[in-house]
C-alpha positions, -999 to +999 in steps of 0.1 A: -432-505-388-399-512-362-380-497-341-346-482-348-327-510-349-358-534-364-362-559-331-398-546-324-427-537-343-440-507-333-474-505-357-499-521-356-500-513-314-513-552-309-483-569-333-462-566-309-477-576-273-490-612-298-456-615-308-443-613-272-471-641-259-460-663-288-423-660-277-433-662-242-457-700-250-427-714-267-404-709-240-434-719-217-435-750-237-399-756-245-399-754-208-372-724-203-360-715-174-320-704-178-301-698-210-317-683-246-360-676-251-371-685-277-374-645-299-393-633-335-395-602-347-410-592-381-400-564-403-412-547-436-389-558-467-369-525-482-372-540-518-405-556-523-442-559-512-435-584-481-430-587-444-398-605-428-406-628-406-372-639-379-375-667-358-351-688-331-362-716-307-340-742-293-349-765-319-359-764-352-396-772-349-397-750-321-388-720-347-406-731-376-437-731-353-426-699-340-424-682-377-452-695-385-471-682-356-456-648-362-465-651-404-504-655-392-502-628-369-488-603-391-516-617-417-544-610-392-530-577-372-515-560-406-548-568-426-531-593-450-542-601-484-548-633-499-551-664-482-538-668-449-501-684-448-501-720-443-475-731-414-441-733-421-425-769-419-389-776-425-379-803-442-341-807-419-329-825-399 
């Protein structure tokens, strides 16, 4: 589950804290100091049996990655079914 206004999970207790040290390892390696961090949140879909999963990064690869960091943690903290999500890789430019 979220918060109020859907920018944090709030169950399962440990979804969020891996969430934050994903965000905070891409702006570690996108080497942020000033301006925008890197942020994900997730969030249960209203209309069908899935999880959104947000990303932004200052560059593209740097937010696939993020999603797809975020897509395996939700897999492995929310007791996912199926077969793990593969990584998400964009195909722009």
């Amino acid at each position: 589950s979220t918060n109020d206004n859907e920018t944090e999970a709030t169950a399962p207790a440990a979804l969020q804290t891996a969430l934050q040290a994903a965000m905070d390892a891409m702006a570690a390696l996108e080497n942020i100091k000033d301006g925008p961090k890197p942020r994900c949140f997730v969030r249960p879909s209203g209309t069908e049996d899935a999880v959104r999963v947000y990303a932004e990064a200052n560059s593209q690869n740097g937010a696939d990655s993020l999603a797809s960091e975020a897509m395996m943690l939700v897999h492995k903290l929310c007791r996912g079914v199926g077969a793990p999500p593969q990584p998400f890789i964009s195909n722009r430019l």
